[in-house]
N, CA, C and O atoms as a DFTB+ gen file, in Angstrom:
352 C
 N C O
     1  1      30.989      -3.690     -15.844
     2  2      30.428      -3.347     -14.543
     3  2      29.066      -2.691     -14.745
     4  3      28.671      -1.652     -15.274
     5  1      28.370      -3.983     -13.946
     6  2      26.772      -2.958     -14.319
     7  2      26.348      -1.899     -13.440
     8  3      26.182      -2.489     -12.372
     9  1      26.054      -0.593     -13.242
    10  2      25.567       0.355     -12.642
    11  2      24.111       0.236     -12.006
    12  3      23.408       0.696     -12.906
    13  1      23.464      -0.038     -11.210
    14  2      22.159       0.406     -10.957
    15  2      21.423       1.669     -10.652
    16  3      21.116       1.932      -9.489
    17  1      21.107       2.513     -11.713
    18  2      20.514       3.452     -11.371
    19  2      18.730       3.596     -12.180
    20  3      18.463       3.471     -13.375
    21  1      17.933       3.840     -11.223
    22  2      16.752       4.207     -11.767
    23  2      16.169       5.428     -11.901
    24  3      16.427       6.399     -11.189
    25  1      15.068       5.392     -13.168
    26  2      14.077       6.659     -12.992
    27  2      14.261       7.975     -10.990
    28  3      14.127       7.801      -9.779
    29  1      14.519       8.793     -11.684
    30  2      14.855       9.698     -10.396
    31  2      15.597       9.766      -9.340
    32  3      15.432      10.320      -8.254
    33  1      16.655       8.977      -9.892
    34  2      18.559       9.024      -8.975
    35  2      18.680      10.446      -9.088
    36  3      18.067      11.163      -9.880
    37  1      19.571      10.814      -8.180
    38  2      20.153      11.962      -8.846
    39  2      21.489      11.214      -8.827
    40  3      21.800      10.214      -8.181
    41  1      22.134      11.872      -9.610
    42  2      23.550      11.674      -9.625
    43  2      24.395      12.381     -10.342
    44  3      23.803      13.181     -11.067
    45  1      25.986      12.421     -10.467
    46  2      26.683      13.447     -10.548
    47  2      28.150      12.608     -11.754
    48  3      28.871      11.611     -11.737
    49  1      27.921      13.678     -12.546
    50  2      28.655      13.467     -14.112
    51  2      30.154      12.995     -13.699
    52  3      30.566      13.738     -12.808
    53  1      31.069      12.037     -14.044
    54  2      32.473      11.572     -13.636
    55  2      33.028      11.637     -14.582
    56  3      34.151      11.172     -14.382
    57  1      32.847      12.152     -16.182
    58  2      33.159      11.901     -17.016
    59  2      32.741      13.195     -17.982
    60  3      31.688      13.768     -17.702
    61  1      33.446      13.624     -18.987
    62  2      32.987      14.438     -20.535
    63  2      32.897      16.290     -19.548
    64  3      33.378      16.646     -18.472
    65  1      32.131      16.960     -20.492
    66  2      32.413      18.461     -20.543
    67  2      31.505      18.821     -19.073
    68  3      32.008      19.490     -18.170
    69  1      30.134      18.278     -19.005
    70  2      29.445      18.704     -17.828
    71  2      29.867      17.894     -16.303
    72  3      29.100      17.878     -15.340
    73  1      31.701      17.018     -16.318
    74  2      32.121      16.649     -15.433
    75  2      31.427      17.134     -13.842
    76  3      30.998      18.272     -13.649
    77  1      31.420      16.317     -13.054
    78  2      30.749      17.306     -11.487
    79  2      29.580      17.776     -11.275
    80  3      29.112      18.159     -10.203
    81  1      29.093      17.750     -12.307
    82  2      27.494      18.267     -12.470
    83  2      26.437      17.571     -12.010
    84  3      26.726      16.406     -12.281
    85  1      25.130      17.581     -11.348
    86  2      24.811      16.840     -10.502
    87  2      23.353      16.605     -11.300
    88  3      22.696      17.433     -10.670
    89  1      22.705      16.214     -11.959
    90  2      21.739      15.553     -12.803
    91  2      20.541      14.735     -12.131
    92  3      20.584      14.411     -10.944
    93  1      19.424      14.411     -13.004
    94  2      18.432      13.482     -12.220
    95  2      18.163      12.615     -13.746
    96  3      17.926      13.100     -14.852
    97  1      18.267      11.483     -13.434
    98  2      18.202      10.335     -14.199
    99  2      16.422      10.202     -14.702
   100  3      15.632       9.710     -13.896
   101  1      16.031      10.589     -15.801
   102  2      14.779      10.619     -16.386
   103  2      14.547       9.494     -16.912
   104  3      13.327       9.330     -16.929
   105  1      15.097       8.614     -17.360
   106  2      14.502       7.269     -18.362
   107  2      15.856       6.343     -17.971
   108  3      16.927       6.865     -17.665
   109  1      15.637       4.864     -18.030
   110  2      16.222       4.045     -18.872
   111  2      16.480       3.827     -19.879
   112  3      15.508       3.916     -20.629
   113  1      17.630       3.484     -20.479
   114  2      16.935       3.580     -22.223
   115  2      17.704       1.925     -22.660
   116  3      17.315       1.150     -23.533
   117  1      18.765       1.777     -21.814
   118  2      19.628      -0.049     -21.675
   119  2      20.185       0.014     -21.099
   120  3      20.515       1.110     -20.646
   121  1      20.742      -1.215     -20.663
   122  2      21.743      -1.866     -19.660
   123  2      23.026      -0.417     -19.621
   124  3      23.598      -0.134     -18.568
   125  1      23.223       0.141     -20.577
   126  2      24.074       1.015     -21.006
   127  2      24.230       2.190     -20.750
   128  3      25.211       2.720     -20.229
   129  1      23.044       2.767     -21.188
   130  2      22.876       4.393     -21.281
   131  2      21.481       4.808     -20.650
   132  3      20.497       4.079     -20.781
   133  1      21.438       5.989     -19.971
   134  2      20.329       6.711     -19.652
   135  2      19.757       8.389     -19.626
   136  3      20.599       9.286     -19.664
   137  1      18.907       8.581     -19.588
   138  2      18.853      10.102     -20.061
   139  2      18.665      10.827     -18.536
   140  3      18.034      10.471     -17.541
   141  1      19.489      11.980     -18.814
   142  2      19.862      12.528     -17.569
   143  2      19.238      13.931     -18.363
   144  3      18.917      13.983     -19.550
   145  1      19.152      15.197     -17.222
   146  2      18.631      16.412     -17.214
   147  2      18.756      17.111     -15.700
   148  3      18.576      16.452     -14.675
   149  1      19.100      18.591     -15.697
   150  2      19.370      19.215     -14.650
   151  2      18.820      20.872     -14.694
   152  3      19.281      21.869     -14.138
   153  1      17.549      20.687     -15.670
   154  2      16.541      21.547     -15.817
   155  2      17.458      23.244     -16.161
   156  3      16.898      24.237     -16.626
   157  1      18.875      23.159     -15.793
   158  2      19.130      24.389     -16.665
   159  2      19.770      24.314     -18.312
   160  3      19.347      24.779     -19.371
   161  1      21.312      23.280     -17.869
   162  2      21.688      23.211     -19.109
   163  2      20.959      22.213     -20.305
   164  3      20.774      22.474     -21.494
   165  1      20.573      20.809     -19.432
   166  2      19.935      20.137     -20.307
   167  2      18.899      19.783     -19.559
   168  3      18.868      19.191     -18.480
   169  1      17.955      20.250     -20.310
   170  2      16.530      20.620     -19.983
   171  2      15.144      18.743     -19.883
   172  3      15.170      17.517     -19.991
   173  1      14.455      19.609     -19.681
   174  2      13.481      17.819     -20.432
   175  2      13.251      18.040     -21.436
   176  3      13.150      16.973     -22.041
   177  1      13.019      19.193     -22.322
   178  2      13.035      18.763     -23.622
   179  2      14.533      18.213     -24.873
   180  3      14.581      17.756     -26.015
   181  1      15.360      18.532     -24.000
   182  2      16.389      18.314     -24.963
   183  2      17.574      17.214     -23.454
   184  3      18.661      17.731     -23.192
   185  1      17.222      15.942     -22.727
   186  2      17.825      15.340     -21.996
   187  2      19.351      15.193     -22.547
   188  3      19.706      15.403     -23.707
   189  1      20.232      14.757     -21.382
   190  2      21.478      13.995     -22.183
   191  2      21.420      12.666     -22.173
   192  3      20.776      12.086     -21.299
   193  1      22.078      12.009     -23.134
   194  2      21.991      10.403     -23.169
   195  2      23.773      10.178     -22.678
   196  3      24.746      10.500     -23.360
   197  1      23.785       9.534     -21.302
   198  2      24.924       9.075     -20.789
   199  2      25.382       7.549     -20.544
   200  3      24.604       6.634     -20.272
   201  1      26.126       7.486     -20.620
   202  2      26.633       5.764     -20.105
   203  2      26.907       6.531     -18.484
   204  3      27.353       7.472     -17.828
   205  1      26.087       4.983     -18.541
   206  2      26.450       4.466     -16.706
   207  2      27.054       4.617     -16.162
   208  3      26.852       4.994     -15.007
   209  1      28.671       4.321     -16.901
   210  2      29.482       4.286     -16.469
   211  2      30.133       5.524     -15.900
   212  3      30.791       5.775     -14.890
   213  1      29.771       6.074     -16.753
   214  2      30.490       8.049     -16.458
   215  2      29.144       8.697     -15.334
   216  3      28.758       9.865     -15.292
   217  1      28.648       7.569     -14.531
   218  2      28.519       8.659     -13.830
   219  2      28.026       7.833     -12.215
   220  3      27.839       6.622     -12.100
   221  1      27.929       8.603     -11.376
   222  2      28.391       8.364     -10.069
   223  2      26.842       8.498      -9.229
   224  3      26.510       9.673      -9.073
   225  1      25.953       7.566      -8.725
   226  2      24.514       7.672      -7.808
   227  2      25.240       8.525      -6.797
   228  3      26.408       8.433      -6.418
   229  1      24.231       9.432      -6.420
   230  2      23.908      10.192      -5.140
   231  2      23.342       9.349      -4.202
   232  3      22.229       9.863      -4.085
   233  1      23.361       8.341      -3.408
   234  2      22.791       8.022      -2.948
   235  2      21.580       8.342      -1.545
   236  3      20.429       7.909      -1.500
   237  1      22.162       9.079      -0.662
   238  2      21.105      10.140       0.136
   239  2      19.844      10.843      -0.814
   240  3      18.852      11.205      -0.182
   241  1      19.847      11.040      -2.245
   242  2      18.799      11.663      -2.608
   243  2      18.000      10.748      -3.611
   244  3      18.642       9.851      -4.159
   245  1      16.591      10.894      -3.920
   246  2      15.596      10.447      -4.655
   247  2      14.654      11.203      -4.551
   248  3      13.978      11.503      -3.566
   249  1      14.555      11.830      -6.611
   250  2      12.994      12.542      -6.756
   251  2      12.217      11.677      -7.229
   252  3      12.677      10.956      -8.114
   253  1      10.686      11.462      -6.755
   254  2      10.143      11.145      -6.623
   255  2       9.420      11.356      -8.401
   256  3       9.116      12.529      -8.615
   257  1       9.117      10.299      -9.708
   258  2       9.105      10.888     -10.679
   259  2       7.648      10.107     -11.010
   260  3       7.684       9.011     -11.570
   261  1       6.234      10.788     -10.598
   262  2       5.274      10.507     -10.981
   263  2       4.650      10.269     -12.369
   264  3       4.467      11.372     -12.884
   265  1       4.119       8.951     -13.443
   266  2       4.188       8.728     -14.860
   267  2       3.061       9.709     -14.745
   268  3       3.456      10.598     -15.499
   269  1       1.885      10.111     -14.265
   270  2       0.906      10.814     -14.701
   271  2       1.201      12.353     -14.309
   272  3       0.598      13.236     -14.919
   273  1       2.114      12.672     -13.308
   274  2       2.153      14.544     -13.163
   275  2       2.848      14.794     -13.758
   276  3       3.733      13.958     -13.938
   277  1       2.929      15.995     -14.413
   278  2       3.739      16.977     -14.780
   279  2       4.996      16.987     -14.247
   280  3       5.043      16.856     -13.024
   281  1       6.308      17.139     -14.993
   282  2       7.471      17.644     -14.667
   283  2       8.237      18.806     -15.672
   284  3       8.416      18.915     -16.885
   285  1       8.642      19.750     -14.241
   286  2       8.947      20.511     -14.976
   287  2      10.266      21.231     -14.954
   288  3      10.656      21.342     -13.791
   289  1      11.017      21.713     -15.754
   290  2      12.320      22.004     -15.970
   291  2      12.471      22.972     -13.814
   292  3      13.317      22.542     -13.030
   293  1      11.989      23.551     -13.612
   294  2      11.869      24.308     -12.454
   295  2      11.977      23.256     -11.553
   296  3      12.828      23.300     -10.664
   297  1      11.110      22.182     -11.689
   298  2      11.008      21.433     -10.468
   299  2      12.853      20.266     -10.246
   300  3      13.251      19.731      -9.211
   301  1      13.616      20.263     -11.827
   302  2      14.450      19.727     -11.235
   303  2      15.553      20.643     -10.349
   304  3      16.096      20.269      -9.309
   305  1      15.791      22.232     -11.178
   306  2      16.216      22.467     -10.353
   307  2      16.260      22.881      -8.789
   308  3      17.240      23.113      -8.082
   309  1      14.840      22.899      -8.470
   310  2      14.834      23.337      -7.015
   311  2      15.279      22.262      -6.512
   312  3      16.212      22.419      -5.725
   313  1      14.879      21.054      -6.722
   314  2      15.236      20.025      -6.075
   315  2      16.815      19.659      -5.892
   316  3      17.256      19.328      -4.792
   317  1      17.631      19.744      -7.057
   318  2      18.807      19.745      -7.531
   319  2      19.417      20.765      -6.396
   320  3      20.371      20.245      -5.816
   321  1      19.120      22.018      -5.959
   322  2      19.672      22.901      -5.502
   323  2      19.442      22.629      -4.240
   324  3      20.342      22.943      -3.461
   325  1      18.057      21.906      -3.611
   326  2      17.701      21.886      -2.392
   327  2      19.035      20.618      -1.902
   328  3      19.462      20.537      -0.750
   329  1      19.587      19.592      -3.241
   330  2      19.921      18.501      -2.690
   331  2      21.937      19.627      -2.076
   332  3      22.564      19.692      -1.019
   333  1      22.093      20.084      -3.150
   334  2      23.270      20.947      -2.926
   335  2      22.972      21.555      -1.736
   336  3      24.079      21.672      -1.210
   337  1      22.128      22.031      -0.959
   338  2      21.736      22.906       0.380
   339  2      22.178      21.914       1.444
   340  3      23.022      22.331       2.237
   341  1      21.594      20.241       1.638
   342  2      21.634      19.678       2.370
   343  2      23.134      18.900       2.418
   344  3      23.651      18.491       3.457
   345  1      23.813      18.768       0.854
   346  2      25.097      18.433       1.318
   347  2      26.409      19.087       1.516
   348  3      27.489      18.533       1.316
   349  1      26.174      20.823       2.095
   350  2      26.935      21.770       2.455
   351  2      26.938      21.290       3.913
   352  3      27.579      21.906       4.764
């Protein structure tokens, strides 16, 4: 089952130790796996590499992930937290 998720999904862990955890999809890397980050535990310098499969699109949300600006560990979580604000 192929997953479609791109550069700046957010989406939320279904699978392993950070289960429920709600992430923003930073890279493609294959059909397979992609690098996720949620600017506290796993940061942009140190992303996680996940299968597709273990994990679940948010669909109501998309950050917007510009190749030339800056991103920064701060900016996922506000966003991350702003997306938790709107689905209370």
């Amino acid at each position: 089952m192929k997953t479609e998720l791109t550069k700046g999904d957010v989406v939320i862990s279904t699978a392993g130790h950070d289960r429920g955890g709600r992430f923003v999809v930073l890279e493609t890397i294959d059909e397979q796996y992609v690098l996720i980050a949620d600017g506290k535990t796993r940061t942009l310098e140190k992303p996680k590499k996940k299968k597709r499969k273990h994990l679940k699109a948010v669909t109501a949300f998309h950050m917007e992930i510009s190749p030339g600006a800056p991103l920064w560990n701060a900016d996922l979580k506000k966003f991350l937290k702003a997306c938790d604000q709107n689905l209370a």
